[in-house]
C-alpha positions as CSV (number, residue, x, y, z in Angstrom):
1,X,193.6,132.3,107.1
2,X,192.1,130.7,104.1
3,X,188.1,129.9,105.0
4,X,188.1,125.9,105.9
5,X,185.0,124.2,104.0
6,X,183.6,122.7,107.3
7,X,183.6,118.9,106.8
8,X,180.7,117.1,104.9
9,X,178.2,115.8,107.0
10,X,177.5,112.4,107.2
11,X,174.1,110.6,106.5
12,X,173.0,108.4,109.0
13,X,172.3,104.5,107.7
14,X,169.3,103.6,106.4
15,X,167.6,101.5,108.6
16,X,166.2,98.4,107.3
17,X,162.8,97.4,108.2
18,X,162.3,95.0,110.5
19,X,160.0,91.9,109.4
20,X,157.0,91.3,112.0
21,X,157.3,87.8,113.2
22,X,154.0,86.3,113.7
23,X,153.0,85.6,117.6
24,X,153.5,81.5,118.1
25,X,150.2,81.2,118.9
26,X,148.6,82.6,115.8
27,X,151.0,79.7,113.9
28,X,150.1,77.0,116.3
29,X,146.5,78.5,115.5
30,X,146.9,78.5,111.9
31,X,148.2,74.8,111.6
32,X,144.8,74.0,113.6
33,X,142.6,75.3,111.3
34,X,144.3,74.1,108.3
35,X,144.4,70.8,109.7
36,X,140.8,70.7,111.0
37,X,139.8,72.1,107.2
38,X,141.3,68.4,106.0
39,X,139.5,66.2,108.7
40,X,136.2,68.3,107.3
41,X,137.0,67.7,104.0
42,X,137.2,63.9,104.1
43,X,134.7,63.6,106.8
44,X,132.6,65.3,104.3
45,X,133.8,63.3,101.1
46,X,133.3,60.2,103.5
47,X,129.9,61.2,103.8
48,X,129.4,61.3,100.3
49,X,130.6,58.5,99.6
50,X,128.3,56.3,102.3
51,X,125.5,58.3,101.3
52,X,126.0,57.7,97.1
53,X,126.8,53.6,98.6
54,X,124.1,53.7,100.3
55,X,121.4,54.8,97.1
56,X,122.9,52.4,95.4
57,X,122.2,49.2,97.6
58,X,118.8,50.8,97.8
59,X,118.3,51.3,94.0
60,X,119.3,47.7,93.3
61,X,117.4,46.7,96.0
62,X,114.2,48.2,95.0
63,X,115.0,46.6,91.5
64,X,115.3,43.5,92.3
65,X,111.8,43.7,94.6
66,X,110.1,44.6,91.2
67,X,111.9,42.3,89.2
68,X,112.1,39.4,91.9
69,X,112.1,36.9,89.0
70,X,115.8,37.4,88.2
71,X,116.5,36.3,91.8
72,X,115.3,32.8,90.5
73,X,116.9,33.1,87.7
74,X,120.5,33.7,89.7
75,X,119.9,30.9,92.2
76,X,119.1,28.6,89.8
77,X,122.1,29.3,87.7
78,X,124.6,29.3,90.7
79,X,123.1,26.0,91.8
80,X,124.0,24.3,88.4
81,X,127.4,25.6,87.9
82,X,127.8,24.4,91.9
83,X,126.6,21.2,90.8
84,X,128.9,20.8,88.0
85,X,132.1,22.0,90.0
86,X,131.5,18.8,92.2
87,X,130.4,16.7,89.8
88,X,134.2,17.6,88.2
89,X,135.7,17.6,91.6
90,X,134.5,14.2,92.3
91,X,135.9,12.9,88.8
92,X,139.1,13.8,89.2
93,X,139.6,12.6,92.3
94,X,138.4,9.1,90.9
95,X,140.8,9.6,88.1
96,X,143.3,10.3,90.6
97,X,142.9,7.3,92.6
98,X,142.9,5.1,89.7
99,X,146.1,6.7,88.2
100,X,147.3,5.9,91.6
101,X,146.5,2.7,92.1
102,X,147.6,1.9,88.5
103,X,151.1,3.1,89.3
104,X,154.1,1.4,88.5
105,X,157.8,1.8,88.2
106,X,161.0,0.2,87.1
107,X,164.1,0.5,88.4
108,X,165.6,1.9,84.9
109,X,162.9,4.7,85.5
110,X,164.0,5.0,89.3
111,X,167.7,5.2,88.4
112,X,166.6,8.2,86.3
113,X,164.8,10.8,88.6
114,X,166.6,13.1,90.4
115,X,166.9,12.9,94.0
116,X,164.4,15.0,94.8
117,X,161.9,13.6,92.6
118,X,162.8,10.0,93.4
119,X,161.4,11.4,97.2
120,X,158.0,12.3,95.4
121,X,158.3,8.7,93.4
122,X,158.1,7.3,97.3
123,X,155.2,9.4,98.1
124,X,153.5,8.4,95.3
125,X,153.9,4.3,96.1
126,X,152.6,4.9,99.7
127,X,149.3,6.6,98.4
128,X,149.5,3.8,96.0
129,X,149.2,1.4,98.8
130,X,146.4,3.4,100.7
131,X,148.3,5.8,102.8
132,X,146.1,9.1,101.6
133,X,148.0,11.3,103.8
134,X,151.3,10.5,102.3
135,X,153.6,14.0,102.1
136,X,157.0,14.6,100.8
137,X,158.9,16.7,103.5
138,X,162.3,16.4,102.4
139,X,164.6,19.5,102.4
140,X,166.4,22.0,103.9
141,X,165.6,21.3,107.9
142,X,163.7,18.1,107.1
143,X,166.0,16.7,110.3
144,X,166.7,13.0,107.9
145,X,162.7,13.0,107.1
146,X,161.7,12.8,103.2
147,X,158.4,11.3,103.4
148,X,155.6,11.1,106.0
149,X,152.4,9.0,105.9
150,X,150.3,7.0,107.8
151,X,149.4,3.3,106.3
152,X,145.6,2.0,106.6
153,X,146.6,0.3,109.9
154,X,147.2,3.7,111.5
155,X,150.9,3.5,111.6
156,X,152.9,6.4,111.0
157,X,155.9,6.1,108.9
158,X,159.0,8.0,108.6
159,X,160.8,7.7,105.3
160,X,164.3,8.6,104.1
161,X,164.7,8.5,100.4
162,X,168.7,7.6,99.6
163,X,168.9,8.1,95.6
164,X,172.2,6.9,93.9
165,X,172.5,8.1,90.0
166,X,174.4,4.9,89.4
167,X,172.5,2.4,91.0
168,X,174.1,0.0,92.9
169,X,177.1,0.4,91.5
170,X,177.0,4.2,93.4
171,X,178.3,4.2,96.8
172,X,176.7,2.7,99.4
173,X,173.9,4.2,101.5
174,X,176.3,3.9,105.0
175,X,175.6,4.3,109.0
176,X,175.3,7.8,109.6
177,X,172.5,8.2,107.3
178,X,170.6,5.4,109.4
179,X,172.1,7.0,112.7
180,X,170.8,11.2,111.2
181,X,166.8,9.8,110.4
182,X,166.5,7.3,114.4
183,X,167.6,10.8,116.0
184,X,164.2,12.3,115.0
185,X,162.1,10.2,113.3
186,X,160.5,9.1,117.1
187,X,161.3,12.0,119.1
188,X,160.0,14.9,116.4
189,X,157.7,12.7,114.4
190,X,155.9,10.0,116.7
191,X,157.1,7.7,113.8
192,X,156.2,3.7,114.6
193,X,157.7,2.5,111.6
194,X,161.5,4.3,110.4
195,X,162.5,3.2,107.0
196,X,165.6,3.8,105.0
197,X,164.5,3.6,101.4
198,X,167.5,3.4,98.0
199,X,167.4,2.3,94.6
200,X,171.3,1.3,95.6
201,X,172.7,-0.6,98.1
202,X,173.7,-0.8,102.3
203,X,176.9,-1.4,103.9
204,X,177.3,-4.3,105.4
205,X,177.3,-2.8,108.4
206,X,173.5,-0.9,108.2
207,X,171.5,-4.2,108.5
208,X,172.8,-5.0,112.4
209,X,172.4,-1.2,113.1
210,X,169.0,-1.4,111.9
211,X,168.3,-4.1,113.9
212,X,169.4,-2.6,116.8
213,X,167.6,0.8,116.6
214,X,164.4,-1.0,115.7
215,X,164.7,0.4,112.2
216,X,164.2,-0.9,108.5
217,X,165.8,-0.8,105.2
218,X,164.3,-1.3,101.8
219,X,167.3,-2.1,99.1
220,X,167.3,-1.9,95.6
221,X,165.4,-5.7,95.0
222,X,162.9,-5.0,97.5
223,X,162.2,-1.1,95.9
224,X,162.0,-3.2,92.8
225,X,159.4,-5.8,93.8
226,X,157.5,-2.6,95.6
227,X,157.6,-0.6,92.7
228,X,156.5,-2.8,90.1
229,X,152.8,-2.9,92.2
230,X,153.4,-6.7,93.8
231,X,152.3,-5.6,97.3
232,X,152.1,-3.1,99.5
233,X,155.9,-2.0,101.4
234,X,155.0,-3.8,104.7
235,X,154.3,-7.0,103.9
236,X,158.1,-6.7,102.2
237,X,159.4,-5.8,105.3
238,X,160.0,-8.0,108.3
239,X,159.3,-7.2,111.9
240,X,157.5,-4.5,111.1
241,X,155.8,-3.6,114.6
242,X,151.7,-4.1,114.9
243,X,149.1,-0.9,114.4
244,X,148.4,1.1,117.1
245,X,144.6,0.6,117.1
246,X,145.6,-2.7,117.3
247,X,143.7,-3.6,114.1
């Protein structure tokens, strides 16, 4: 029999090494200490800081005890330019009310504005006439309120501002506008006086409603004889109810 080479051996695997995996608790320890090294660090910077802050305050401090003449120097200076900001403020507000009180309008200028600047036009007139606190409101949520103000008597007024492009020959200002403004004018606004204000004209049937809800309207000719300075809006209007105060 022919010799048989006996069969190759074979070489076992290599075995690959195995990676050592850290114990949790060295991590967990590991996170600590890198986390207390930040806190250190900006406890320390911190420090710095406060401290540098704190040499500074003192340096200028010390300064300004030597050189307490500058201190003068400052107060004097910040007293002048106080005086002249009031000074100024109290000059334009006199400007201010004699602009105001100087204010007119015609109705071709009326005609003109846009709706929501015909609303500030009303706000201006009331301040014209003395009430000071006079505010346009009107806008998204304004619940049929443009304008709100209190007259000199101490009654408050609520205002709705009804602007036609084309005058009175627009359409006319009709009984759901008067019936939106008496839902809240009282309840929301504590209003004693609820006027409906146009440079146009009412239906015929706003002047009974208006009567009945205790309400007023101010057309185009009385808007006209208001704007043009005559007199103030309440002696224009009738039945206009007395002041609170009872003044």
């Amino acid at each position: 029999m022919a010799n048989r080479r006996p069969p190759p051996r074979r070489r076992p695997a290599a075995r690959r090494p195995t990676r050592r995996r850290t114990p949790r608790y060295r991590q967990t320890r590991t996170r600590r200490s890198r986390r207390q090294q930040h806190r250190d660090t900006q406890v320390l910077l911190l420090a710095a800081g406060t401290a540098a802050g704190l040499a500074l305050v003192w340096a200028v401090i010390s300064w300004l005890l030597v050189n307490w003449w500058i201190l003068i120097v400052l107060g004097a200076a910040a007293a002048a330019g106080g005086a002249v900001w009031v000074h100024r403020l109290q000059q334009q507000r006199a400007w201010d009310r004699v602009r105001q009180q100087a204010l007119r309008y015609g109705l071709p200028q009326l005609d003109a504005l846009h709706h929501r600047d015909f609303e500030y036009a009303i706000r201006d007139l009331m301040r014209r006439d003395g009430c000071t606190d006079a505010r346009q409101i009107g806008g998204a949520g304004d619940n049929g309120a443009d304008v709100l103000a209190t007259d000199p008597l101490g009654r408050t007024w609520v205002i709705q501002a009804k602007h036609r492009k084309d005058g009175d020959r627009g359409s006319a200002v009709g009984t759901p506008d008067l019936q939106r403004v008496n839902g809240t004018a009282r309840q929301l606004y504590g209003a004693d006086v609820v006027l409906v204000v146009t440079n146009g004209r009412f239906s015929t049937r706003c002047a009974p409603l208006a009567q009945q809800l205790h309400m007023h309207l101010a057309d185009r000719r009385v808007l006209a004889t208001w704007a043009s300075g005559g007199r103030p809006l309440w002696e224009l209007l009738p039945r206009i109810p007395a002041p609170r105060n009872g003044r």
